[in-house]
Legacy VTK file of the C-alpha trace (Angstrom):
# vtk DataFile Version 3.0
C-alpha trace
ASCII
DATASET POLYDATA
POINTS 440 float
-15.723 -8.790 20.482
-15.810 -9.079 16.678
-13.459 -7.870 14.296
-15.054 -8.115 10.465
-11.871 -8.378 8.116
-8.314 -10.787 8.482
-5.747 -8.718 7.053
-3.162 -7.247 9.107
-4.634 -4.664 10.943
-7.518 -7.167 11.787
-4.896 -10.086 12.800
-2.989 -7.926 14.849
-6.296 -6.496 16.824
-6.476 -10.519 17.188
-3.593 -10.813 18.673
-2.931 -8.536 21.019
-6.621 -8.504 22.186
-6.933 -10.412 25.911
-10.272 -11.620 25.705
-12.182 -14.052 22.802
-12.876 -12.723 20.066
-14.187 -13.668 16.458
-12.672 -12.657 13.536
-15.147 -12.356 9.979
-13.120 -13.024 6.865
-14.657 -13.030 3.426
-11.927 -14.834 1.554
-10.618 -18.288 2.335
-7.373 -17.102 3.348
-5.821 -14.080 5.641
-3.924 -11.900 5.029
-5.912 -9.234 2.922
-3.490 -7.213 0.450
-0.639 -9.011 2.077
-1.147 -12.496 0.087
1.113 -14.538 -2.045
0.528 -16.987 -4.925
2.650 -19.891 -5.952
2.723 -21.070 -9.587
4.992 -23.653 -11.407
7.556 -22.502 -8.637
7.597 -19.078 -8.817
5.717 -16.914 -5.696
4.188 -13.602 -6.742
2.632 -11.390 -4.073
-0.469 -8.547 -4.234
2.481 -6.123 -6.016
5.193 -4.994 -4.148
4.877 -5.555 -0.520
8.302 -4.645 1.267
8.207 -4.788 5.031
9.892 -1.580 6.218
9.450 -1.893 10.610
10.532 1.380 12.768
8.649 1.303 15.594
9.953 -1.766 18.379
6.558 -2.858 18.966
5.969 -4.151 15.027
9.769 -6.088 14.970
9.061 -7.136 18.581
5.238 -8.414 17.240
7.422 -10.452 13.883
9.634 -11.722 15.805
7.616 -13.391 18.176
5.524 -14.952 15.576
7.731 -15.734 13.219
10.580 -18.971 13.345
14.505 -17.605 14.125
15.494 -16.604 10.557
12.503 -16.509 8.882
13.258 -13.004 7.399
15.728 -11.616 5.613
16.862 -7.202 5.307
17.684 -5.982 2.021
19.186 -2.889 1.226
16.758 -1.188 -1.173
17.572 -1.296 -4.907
15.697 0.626 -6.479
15.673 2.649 -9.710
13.964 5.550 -12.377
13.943 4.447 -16.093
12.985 8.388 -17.918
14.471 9.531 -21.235
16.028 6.331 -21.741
18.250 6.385 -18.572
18.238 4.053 -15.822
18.200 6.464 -12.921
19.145 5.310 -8.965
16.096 6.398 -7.051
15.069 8.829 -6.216
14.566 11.437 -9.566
15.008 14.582 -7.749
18.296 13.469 -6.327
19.837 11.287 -9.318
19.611 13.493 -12.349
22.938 12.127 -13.874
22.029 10.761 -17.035
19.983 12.410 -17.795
20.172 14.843 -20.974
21.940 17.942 -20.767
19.063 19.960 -21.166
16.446 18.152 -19.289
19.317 18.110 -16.127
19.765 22.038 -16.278
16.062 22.426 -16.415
15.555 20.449 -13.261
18.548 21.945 -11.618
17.376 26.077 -12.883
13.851 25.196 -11.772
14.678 23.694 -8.612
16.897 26.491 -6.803
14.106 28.803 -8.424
11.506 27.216 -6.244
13.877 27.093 -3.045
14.492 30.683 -3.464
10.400 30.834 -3.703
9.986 28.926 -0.582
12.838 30.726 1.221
10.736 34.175 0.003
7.364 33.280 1.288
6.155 34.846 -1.894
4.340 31.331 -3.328
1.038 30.060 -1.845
0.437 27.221 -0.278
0.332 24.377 -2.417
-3.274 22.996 -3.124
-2.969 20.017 -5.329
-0.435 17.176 -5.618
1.136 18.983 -9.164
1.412 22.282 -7.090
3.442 20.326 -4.304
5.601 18.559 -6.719
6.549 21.612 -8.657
6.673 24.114 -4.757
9.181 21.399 -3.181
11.044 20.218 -6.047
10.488 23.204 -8.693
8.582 22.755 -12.396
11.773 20.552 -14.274
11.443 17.710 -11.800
7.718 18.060 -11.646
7.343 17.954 -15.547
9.725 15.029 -16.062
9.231 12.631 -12.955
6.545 13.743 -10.616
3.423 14.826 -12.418
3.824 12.122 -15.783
4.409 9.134 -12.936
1.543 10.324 -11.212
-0.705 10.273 -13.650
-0.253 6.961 -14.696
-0.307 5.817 -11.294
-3.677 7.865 -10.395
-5.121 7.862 -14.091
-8.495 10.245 -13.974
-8.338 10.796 -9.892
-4.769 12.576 -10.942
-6.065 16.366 -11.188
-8.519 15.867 -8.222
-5.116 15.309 -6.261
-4.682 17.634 -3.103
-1.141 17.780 -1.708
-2.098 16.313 2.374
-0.830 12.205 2.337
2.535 13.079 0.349
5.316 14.057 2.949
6.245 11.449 4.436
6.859 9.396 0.968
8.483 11.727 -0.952
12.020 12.254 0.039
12.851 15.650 -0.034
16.980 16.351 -0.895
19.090 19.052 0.234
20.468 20.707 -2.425
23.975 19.413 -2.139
22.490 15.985 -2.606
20.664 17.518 -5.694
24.073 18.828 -7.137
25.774 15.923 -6.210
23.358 13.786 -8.067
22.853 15.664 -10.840
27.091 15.595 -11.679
27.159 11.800 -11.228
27.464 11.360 -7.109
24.758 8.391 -6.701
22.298 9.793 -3.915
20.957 6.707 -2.103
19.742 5.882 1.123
16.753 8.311 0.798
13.403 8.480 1.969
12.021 6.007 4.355
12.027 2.300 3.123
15.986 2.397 2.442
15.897 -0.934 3.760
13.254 -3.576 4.056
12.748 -7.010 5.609
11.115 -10.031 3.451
10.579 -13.728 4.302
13.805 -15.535 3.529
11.366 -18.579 2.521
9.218 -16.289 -0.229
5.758 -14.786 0.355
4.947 -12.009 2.477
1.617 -13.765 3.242
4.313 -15.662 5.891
2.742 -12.437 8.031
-0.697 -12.969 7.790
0.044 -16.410 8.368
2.185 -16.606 11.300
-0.481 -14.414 13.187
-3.095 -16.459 12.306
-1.249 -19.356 13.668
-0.716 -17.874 16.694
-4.319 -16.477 17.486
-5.448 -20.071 16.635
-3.018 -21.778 18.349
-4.042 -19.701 22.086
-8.228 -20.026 21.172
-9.076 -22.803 18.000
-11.673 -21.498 15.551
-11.397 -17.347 16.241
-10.909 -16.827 12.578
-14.190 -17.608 10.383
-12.706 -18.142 7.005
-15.561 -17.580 4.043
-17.148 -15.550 6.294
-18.726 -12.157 5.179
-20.456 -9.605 6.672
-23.966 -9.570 5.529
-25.153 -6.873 8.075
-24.190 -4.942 10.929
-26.812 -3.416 13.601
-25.378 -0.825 15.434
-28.155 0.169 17.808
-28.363 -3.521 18.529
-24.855 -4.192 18.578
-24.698 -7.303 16.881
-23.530 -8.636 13.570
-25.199 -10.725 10.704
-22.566 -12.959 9.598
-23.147 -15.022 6.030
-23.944 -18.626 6.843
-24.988 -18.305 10.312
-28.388 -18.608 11.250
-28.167 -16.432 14.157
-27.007 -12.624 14.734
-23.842 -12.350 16.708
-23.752 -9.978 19.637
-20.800 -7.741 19.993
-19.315 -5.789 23.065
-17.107 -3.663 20.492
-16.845 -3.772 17.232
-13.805 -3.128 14.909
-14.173 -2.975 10.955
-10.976 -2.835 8.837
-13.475 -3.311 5.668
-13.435 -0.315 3.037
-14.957 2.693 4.618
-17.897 2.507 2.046
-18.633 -0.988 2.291
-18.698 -0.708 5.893
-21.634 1.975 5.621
-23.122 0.237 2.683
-23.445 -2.602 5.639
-25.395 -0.237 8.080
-29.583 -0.013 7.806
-28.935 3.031 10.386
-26.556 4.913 9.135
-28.516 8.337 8.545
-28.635 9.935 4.754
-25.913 12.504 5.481
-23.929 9.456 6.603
-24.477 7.453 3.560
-23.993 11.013 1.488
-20.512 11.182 2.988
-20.100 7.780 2.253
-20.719 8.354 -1.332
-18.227 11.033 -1.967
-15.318 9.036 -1.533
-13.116 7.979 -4.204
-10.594 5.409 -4.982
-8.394 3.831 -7.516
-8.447 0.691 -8.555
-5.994 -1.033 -11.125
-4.615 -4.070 -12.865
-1.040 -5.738 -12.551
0.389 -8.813 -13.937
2.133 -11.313 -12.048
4.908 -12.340 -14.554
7.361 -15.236 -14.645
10.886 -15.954 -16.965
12.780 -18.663 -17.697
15.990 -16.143 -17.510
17.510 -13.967 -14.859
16.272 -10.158 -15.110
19.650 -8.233 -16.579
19.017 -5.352 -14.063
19.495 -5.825 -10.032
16.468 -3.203 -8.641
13.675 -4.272 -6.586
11.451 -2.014 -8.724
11.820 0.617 -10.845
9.461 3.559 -11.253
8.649 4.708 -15.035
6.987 8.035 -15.691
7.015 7.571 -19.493
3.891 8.050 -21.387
4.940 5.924 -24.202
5.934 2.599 -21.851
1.975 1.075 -20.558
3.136 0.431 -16.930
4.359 2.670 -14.301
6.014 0.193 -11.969
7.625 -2.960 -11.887
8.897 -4.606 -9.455
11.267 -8.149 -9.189
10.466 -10.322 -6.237
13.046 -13.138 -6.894
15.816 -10.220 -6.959
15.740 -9.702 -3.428
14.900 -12.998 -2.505
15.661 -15.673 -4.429
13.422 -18.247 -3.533
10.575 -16.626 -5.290
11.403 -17.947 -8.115
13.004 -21.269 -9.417
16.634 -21.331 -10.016
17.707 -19.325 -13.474
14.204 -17.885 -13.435
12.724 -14.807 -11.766
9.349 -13.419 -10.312
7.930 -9.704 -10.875
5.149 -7.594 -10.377
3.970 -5.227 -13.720
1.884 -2.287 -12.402
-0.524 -1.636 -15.483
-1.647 2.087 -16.764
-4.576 1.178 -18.124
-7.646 0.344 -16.079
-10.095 -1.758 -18.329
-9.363 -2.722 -21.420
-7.283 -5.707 -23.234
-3.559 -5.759 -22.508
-1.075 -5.469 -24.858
1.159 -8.316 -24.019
3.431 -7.403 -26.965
3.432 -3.884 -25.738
4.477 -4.957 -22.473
7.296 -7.071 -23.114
8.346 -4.843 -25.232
8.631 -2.468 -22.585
10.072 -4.546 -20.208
13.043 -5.350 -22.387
13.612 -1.744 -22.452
13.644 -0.681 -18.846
16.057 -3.945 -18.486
13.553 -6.147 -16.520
13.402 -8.296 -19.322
16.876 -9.441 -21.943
14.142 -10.751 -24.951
10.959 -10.682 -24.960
10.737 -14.296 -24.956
12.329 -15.083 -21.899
8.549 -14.449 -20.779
7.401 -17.519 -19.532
3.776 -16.986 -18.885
2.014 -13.994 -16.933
-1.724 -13.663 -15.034
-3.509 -10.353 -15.036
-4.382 -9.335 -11.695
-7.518 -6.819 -10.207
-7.350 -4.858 -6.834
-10.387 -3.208 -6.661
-9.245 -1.114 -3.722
-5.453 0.188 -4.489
-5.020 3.569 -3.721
-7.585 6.065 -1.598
-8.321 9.031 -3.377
-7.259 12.077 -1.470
-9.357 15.321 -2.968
-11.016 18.273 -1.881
-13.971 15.962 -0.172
-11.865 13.383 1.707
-11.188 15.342 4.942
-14.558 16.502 5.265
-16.048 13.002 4.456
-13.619 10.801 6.637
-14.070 13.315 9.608
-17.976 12.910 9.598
-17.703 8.857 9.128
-14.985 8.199 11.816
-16.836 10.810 14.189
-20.124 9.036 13.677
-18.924 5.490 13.746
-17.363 6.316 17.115
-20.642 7.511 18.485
-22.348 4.339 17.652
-19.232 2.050 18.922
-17.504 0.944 16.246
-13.818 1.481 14.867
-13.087 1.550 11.519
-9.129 1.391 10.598
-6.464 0.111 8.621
-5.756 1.205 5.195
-9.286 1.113 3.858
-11.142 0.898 7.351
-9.248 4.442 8.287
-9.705 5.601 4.214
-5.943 6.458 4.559
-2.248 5.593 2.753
-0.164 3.748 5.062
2.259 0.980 5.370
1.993 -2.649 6.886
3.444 -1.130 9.801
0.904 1.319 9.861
-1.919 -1.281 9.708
-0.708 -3.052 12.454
-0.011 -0.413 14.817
-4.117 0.265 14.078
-4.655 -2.883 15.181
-2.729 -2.800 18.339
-4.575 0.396 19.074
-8.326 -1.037 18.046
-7.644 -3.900 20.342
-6.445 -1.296 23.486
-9.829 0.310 22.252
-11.900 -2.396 22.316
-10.882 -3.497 25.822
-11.914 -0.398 26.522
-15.466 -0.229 25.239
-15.689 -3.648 27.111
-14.830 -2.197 30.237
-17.210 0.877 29.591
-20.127 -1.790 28.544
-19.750 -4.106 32.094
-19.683 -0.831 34.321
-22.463 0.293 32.867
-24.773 -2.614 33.324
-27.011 -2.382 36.300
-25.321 -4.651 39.373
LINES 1 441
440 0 1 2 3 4 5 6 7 8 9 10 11 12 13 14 15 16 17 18 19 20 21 22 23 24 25 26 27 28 29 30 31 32 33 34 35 36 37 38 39 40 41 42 43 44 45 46 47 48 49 50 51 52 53 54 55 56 57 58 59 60 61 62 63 64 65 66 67 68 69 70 71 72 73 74 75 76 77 78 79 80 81 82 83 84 85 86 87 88 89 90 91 92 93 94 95 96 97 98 99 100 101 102 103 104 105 106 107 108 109 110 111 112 113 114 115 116 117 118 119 120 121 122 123 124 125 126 127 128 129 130 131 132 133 134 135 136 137 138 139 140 141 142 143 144 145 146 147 148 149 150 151 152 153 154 155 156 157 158 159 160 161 162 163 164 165 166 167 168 169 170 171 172 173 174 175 176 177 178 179 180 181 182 183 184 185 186 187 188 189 190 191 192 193 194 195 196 197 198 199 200 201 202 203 204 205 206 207 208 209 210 211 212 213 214 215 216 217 218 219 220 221 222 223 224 225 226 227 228 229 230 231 232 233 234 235 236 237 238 239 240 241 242 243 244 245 246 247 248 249 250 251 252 253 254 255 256 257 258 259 260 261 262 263 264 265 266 267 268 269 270 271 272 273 274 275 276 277 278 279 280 281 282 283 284 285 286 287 288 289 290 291 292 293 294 295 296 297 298 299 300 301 302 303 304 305 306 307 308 309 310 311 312 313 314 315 316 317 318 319 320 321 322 323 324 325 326 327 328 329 330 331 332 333 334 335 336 337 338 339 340 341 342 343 344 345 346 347 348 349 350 351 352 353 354 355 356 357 358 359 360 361 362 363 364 365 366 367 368 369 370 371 372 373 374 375 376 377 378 379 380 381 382 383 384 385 386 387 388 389 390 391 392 393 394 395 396 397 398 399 400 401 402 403 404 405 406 407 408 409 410 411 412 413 414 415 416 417 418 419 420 421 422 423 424 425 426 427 428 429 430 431 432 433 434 435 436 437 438 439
């Protein structure tokens, strides 16, 4: 069995698979999105990467990898800086603070739109703005929803359809909306209220303590450096990068991006390769920033919909753990607007001063810009369509694609490593399939 990719969903196929296996990793180290850097003491990670566990296999799956202690749960503290208020999280229930005006709009236009709903008179929603301003009504739309958004999203934003949002977007009653909006703090919403985090720093400690254990049961599964060059599905074997020889597979499981995947496939037919090509995704830039003074505010991150400030997230590491950063110092994450482009340091500290993750601008102590090519699937009018067609033909020639960018989905680390317990199930299965049907 091979499994191209070493990020979670491909570590915890790994894992849980029975049989050898080999796992194909590009980069030198596992983990995929879920990787840490250390500099001058302070530990920064791919953004924010929060381990929220529901389901009893995932906290049964950490556990057992993971030393007694080794992670710590936080109580989510999290905030909204808009109209020069620092807002608890989330918008639609939190409006104290807000001014007068802007909190009557919101409050107006939100029983307007639960009267709507309640009707049956509005259609269904079609794009992410027509969601935001159906559920939550046109004031909380116009202020939080659709200005975030767009910074988050940048271009892809209009091409938005409303199908990946419910589950992330906590949805209030309206005595919670009252009560937030007259100064009762709304909290405990949505589903990452709490979170767990290594007490040591790093949430590559994941990736790494399932490495360690697939290594530990069968030495030299995971081939570090280790692209995929080609993959022959009619043949079902692999071309691995610096191996002389192709390397058969019973079943194969891909957690690479859905289009570099194809791109990998001589056979995949044109209408294959056509789907391929219509699907989208975001990519963008964040800085890894350390100080040589304690952040003034206490949130984990704070979300900023304001077109004037040129980020729309940022998160600090070191306040919920403390070891990411040295003592008197802190660690965050700066989620950028722009795309390409120089960055305007000044403009950025600047801003950070103002939504309190920063007391003076020179308390920076030195930042790295940081590029994920892959952040954010595009969900438009051709995704469904596109996905369906991939996933239905990869299935016919034996292979799985999954995880965030292997399924072409939004999920959590959870999510990815529930896909990988249910790739490996899959796999044994296709190995099963493959021995009964060779002649005896």
């Amino acid at each position: 069995m091979v499994i191209l990719g070493a990020g979670l969903t491909g570590l915890a196929a790994a894992y849980h698979l029975r049989g050898p296996c080999v796992v194909a990793e590009r980069e030198a180290t596992v983990g995929g999105h879920a990787r840490s850097v250390r500099r001058r003491g302070h530990t920064f990670d791919v953004t924010g990467h929060w381990l929220h566990l529901r389901d009893p296999r995932t906290r049964r799956l950490v556990a057992d990898i993971s030393p007694a202690d080794a992670w710590v749960e936080v109580e989510r503290r999290t905030a909204v800086h808009a109209h020069g208020a620092l807002l608890p999280y989330p918008f639609q229930a939190n409006l104290y603070g807000l001014p007068l005006a802007v909190v009557r709009e919101c409050l107006v236009e939100f029983i307007a739109a639960r009267e709507a709903a309640a009707r049956g008179d509005r259609p269904a929603p079609r794009t992410f703005a027509e969601f935001a301003e159906a559920r939550f009504g046109g004031g909380i739309a116009r202020h939080f929803f659709v200005p975030y958004n767009r910074k988050l999203w940048g271009a892809a934003f209009d091409a938005l359809d409303a199908s990946w949002v419910d589950r992330y977007v906590p949805t209030p009653t309206v005595e919670q909306v009252v009560g937030g909006a007259i100064g009762i703090p709304q909290e405990g919403l949505g589903y990452n209220a709490r979170f767990l985090y290594p007490r040591a720093g790093g949430i590559d400690a994941l990736p790494r303590g399932l490495a360690a254990a697939i290594e530990a049961r069968a030495p030299g599964t995971i081939r570090r450096g280790s692209p995929v060059e080609e993959v022959d599905v009619r043949g079902r074997r692999v071309k691995l990068a610096g191996e002389a020889d192709w390397r058969p597979y019973s079943a194969l499981i891909s957690t690479l991006p859905l289009p570099e995947l194809i791109a990998r496939i001589p056979a995949a037919p044109p209408e294959i390769r056509e789907a391929a090509a219509a699907l989208r995704w975001i990519r963008w830039r964040y800085l890894d920033v350390a100080t040589r003074a304690p952040v003034p505010a206490d949130y984990h991150w704070v979300y900023v919909p304001s077109p004037a400030l040129p980020f729309f997230r940022v998160g600090v590491y070191s306040n919920a753990v403390a070891s990411m950063a040295p003592a008197g110092a802190a660690s965050l994450y700066v989620e950028l607007s722009d795309r390409d482009g120089p960055v305007d340091a000044r403009a950025v500290a600047q801003g950070l001063v103002e939504v309190g993750a920063l007391a003076r601008a020179d308390d920076l102590a030195f930042t790295e810009l940081r590029e994920i090519e892959y952040a954010y699937v595009v969900f438009d009018d051709d995704h469904g369509p596109a996905t369906a067609a991939l996933h239905r033909w990869l299935a016919a020639v034996g292979v799985r694609s999954c995880g965030r960018y292997g399924a072409w989905i939004y999920n959590s680390m959870e999510d990815s490593m529930i896909q990988g317990m249910e790739a490996a199930a899959w796999a044994e299965g296709q190995a099963v399939a493959a021995t009964e049907r060779r002649p005896a």
